[in-house]
C-alpha positions in Angstrom: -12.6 10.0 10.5 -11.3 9.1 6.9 -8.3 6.7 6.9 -5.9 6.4 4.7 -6.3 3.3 2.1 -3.8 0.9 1.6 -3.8 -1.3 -1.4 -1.4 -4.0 -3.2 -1.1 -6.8 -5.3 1.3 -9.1 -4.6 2.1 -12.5 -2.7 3.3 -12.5 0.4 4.2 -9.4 2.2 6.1 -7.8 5.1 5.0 -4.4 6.3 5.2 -1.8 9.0 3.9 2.0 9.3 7.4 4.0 10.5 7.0 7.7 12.0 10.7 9.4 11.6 12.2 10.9 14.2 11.9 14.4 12.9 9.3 15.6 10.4 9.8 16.1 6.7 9.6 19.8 5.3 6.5 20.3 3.7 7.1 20.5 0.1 5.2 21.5 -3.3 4.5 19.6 -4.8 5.0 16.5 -2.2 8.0 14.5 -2.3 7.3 10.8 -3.6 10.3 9.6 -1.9 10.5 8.7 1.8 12.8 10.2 4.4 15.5 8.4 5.3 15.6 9.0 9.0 16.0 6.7 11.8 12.4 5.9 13.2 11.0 7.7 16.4 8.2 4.9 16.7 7.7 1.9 14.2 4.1 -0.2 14.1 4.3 -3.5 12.6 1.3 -4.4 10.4 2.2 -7.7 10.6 1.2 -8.5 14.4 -2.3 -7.8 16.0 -1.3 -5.1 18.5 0.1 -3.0 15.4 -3.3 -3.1 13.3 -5.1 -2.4 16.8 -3.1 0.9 17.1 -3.9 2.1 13.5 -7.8 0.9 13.9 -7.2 -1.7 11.0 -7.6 -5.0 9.7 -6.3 -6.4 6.6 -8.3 -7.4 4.0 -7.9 -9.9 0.9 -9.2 -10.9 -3.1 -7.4 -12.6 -5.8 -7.3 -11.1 -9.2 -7.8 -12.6 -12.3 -6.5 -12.1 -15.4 -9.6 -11.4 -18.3 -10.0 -11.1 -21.5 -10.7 -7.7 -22.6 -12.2 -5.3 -26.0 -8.4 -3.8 -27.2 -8.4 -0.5 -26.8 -9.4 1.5 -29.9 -6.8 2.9 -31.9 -6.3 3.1 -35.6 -5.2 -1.1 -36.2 -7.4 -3.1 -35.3 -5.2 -6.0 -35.3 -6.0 -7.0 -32.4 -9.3 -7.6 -31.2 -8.7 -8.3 -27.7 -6.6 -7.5 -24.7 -5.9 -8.6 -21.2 -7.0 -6.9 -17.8 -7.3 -7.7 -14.4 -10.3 -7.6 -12.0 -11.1 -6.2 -10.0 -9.4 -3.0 -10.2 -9.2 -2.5 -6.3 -6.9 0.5 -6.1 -9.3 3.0 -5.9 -10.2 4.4 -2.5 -14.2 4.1 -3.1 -13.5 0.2 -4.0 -15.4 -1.8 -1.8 -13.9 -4.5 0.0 -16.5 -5.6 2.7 -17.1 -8.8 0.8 -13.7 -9.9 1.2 -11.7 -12.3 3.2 -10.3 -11.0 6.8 -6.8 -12.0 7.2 -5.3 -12.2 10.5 -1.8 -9.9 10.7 0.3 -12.4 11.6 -0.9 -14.5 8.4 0.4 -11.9 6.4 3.4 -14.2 5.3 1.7 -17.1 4.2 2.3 -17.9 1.2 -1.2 -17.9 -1.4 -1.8 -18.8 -5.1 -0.4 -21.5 -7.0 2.5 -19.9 -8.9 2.6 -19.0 -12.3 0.9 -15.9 -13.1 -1.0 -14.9 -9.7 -2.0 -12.2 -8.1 -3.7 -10.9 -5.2 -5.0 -7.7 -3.6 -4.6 -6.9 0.1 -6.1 -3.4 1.6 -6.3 -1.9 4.8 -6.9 1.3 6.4 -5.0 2.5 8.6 -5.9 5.7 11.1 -3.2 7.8 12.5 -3.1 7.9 16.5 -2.8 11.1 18.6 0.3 8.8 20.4 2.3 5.9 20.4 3.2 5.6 23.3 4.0 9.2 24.8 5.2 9.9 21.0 3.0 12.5 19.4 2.3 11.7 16.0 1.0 15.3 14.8 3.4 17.0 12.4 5.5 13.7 11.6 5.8 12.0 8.6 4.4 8.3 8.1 6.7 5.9 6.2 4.9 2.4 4.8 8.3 -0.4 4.7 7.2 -3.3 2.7 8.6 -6.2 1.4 7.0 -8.1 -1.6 7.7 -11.3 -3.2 8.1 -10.0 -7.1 5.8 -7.3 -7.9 3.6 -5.2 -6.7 2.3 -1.5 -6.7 1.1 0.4 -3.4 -2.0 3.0 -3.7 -2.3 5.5 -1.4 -6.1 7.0 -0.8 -6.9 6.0 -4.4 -4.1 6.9 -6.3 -0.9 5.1 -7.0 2.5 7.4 -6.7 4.7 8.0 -9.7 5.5 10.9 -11.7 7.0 10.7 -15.0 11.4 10.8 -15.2 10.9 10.4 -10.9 11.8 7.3 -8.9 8.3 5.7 -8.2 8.2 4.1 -4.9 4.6 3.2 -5.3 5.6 0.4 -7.8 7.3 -2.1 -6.0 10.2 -4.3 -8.7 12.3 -6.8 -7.1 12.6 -10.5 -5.4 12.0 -9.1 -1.5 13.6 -6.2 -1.6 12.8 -3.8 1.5 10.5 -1.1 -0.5 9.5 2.8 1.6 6.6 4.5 0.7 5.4 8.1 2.0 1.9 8.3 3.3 1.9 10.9 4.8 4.5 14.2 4.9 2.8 16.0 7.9 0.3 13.4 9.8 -2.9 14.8 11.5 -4.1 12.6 13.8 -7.5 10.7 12.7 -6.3 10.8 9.6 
C-alpha cells in the first residue's frame, strides 16, 4: 500500500483528515480548492485513535537556516544566499531518523521564537470504513491550523498554480486552513 505523505513546516499545529458527505466531481485538471461540504466522518490527527485509523504516526525535525552559493545569474553581487535543510517535502525524503511525536503533543509549543522552523510528516492510509462509512469514491479534506506559516505537501509536491488560490501555503496567525488530498479516495491509498 503507498500512503499519502503529509508534510509541513510550522510550529504548532491543529489537524484532522475530513471525508465530505458527498463526493467531489472529478475534474481535469484537479481542483486545488477543498469542498465545502459538511463532513460525513471527520478523524482527528491530533488524538491516538485518529492516527490508528489512518495507519500513521507523526513524525518531527527542525530546519535550519544555511548559508548557501547564490544562484547564478548575470550579477554576481551577491555571493551567497540563504536555504533551509533539510528539504523534507519530497515524498522519497526519509524521515526514519526522526523524532516520533505522540498525537496529542501535537500542540506543544517547540523552538525558541525568532526565526524557527520545523517539519512534521506523516502518512496517512485511507480505510475501507469509518465506522459503517465507506470511504471509496469520497473526497479527503486535510483542516489545519498553524501558528504563522507554513506550506502542506501532498505525495511530494506542494499545491499551487499560478493566478489560483493556493491552499497548500498556509499565511495567517491560526487561521483554520483546508487542503484536498484526495478528490476520489481509493481505499489503501
Amino acid at each position: 500500500m503507498s500512503g499519502i505523505r503529509q508534510s509541513f513546516a510550522a510550529w504548532a499545529l491543529a489537524a484532522s483528515v475530513v471525508f465530505p458527505a458527498t463526493a467531489a466531481a472529478q475534474t481535469s485538471p484537479a481542483s486545488q480548492i477543498a469542498p465545502v461540504l459538511p463532513a460525513a466522518q471527520t478523524i482527528n490527527l491530533m488524538t491516538s485513535e485518529g492516527m490508528a485509523l489512518l495507519d500513521a504516526q507523526w513524525r518531527n525535525m527542525d530546519a535550519r537556516i544555511v548559508e548557501v552559493p547564490a544562484m547564478e545569474r548575470e550579477v554576481d553581487t551577491w555571493p551567497t544566499a540563504y536555504d533551509i535543510d533539510p528539504h523534507a517535502g519530497g515524498s522519497d525524503y526519509d524521515d526514519s531518523h526522526w523524532s516520533v511525536i505522540e498525537a496529542e503533543a501535537l500542540a506543544e509549543r517547540r523552538g525558541g521564537g525568532r526565526i524557527f522552523f520545523t517539519w512534521y510528516r506523516t502518512t496517512i492510509t485511507i480505510p475501507e470504513t469509518i465506522g459503517d462509512f465507506q470511504t471509496a469514491g469520497s473526497a479527503v479534506v486535510l483542516d489545519l491550523t498553524v501558528d504563522d506559516y507554513g506550506e502542506v505537501w501532498v505525495n511530494g509536491e506542494l499545491p499551487r498554480a499560478a493566478g489560483r488560490p493556493s491552499p497548500g501555503t498556509i499565511q495567517g496567525f491560526n487561521v483554520p486552513n483546508r487542503i484536498l488530498l484526495s478528490e476520489v479516495a481509493t481505499p489503501g491509498e
